[in-house]
C-alpha positions as CSV (number, residue, x, y, z in Angstrom):
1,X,0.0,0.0,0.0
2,X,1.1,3.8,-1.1
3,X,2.2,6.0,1.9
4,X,1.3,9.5,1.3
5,X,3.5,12.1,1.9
6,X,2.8,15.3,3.8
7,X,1.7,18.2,1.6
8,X,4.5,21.1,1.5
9,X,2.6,23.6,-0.7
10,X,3.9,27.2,-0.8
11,X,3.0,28.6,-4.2
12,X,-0.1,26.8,-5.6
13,X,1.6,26.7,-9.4
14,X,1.3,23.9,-11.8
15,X,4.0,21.8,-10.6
16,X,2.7,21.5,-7.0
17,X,-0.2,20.6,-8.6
18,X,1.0,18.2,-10.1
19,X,3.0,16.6,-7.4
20,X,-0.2,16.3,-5.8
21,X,-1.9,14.8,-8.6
22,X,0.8,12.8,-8.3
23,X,1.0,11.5,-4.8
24,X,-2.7,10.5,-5.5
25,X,-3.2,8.5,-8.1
26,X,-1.5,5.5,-6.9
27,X,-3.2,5.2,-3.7
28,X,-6.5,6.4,-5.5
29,X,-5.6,3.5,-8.7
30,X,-4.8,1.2,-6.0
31,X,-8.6,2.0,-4.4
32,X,-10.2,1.4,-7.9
33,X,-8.4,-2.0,-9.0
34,X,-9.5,-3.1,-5.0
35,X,-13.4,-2.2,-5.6
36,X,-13.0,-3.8,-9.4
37,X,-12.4,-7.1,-7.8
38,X,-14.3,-7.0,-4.3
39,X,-17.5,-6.8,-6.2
40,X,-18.3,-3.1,-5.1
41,X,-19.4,-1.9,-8.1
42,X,-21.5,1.6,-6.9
43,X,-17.8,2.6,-5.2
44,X,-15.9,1.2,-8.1
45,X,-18.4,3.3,-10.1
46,X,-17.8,6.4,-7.8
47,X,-14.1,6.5,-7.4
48,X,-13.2,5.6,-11.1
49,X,-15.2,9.1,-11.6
50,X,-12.8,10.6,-9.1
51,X,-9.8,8.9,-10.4
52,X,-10.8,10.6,-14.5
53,X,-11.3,14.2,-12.6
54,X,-8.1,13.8,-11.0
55,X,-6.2,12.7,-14.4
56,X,-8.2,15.9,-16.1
57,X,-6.8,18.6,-13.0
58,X,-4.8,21.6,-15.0
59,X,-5.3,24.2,-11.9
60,X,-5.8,24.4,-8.1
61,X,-9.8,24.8,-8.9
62,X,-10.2,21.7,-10.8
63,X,-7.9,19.6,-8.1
64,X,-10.2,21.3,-5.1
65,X,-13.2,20.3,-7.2
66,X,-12.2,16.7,-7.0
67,X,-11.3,16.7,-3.2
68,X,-15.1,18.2,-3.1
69,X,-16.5,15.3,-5.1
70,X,-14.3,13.1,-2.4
71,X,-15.7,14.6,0.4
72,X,-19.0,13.7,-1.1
73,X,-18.4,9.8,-0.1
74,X,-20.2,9.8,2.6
75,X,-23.5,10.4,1.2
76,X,-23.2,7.7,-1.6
77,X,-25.5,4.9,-0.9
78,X,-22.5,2.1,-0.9
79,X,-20.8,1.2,1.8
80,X,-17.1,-0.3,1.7
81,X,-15.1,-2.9,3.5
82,X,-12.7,-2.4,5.8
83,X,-9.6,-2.6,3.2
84,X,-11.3,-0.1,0.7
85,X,-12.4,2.6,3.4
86,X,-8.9,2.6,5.0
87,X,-7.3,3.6,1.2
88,X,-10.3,5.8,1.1
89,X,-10.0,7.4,4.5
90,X,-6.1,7.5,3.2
91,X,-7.0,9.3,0.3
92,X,-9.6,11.6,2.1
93,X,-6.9,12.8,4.8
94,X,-4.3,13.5,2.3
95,X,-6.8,15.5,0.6
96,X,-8.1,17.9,3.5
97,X,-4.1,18.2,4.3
98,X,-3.7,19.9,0.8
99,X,-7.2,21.4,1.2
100,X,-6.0,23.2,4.2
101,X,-2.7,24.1,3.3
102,X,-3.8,25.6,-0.1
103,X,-6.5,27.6,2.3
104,X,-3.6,28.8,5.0
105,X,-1.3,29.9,1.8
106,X,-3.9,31.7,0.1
107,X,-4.8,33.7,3.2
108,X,-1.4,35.0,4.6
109,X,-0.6,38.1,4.0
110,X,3.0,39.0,2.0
């Protein structure tokens, strides 16, 4: 299983984007191949959604837009098991870390 590193974001330009993007997808591709063979198919469904929004992100918007369809888990009408809620609480974390540090650098005053 992917460990996910913590976010060091100090300018949100394309490259920390990307190295988010990056530090996703295998933990988020890991989730999906899981849910493909657990016989999950309305999270398989879900977070193969999420995982084509996050291969589309160009700009900070678009990657906040996909932590916001993440965070939207928990009113889906599926529930998972144990090994595909930890990756997705793993996933969710890492997201609200980079949620939160994109919303501390974007207040500070220079």
């Amino acid at each position: 299983m992917a460990d996910l590193p913590q976010p060091n974001i100090r300018k949100h330009n394309m490259s920390t984007i990307n190295d988010v993007v990056a530090e996703l997808t295998p933990v988020l591709k890991e989730l999906v191949a899981y849910l493909a063979v657990s016989s999950q198919s309305e999270a398989f469904d879900f977070f193969s959604h999420v995982q084509r929004c996050l291969g589309q992100v160009t700009n900070e918007e678009a990657l906040l837009e996909v932590f916001i369809m993440m965070s939207m888990m928990a009113f889906q009408n599926f529930r998972l098991d144990p090994m595909a809620s930890m990756l997705a609480d793993q996933i969710l974390a890492h997201a609200e870390q980079v949620s939160h540090t994109f919303s501390a650098d974007s207040s500070s005053v220079n």
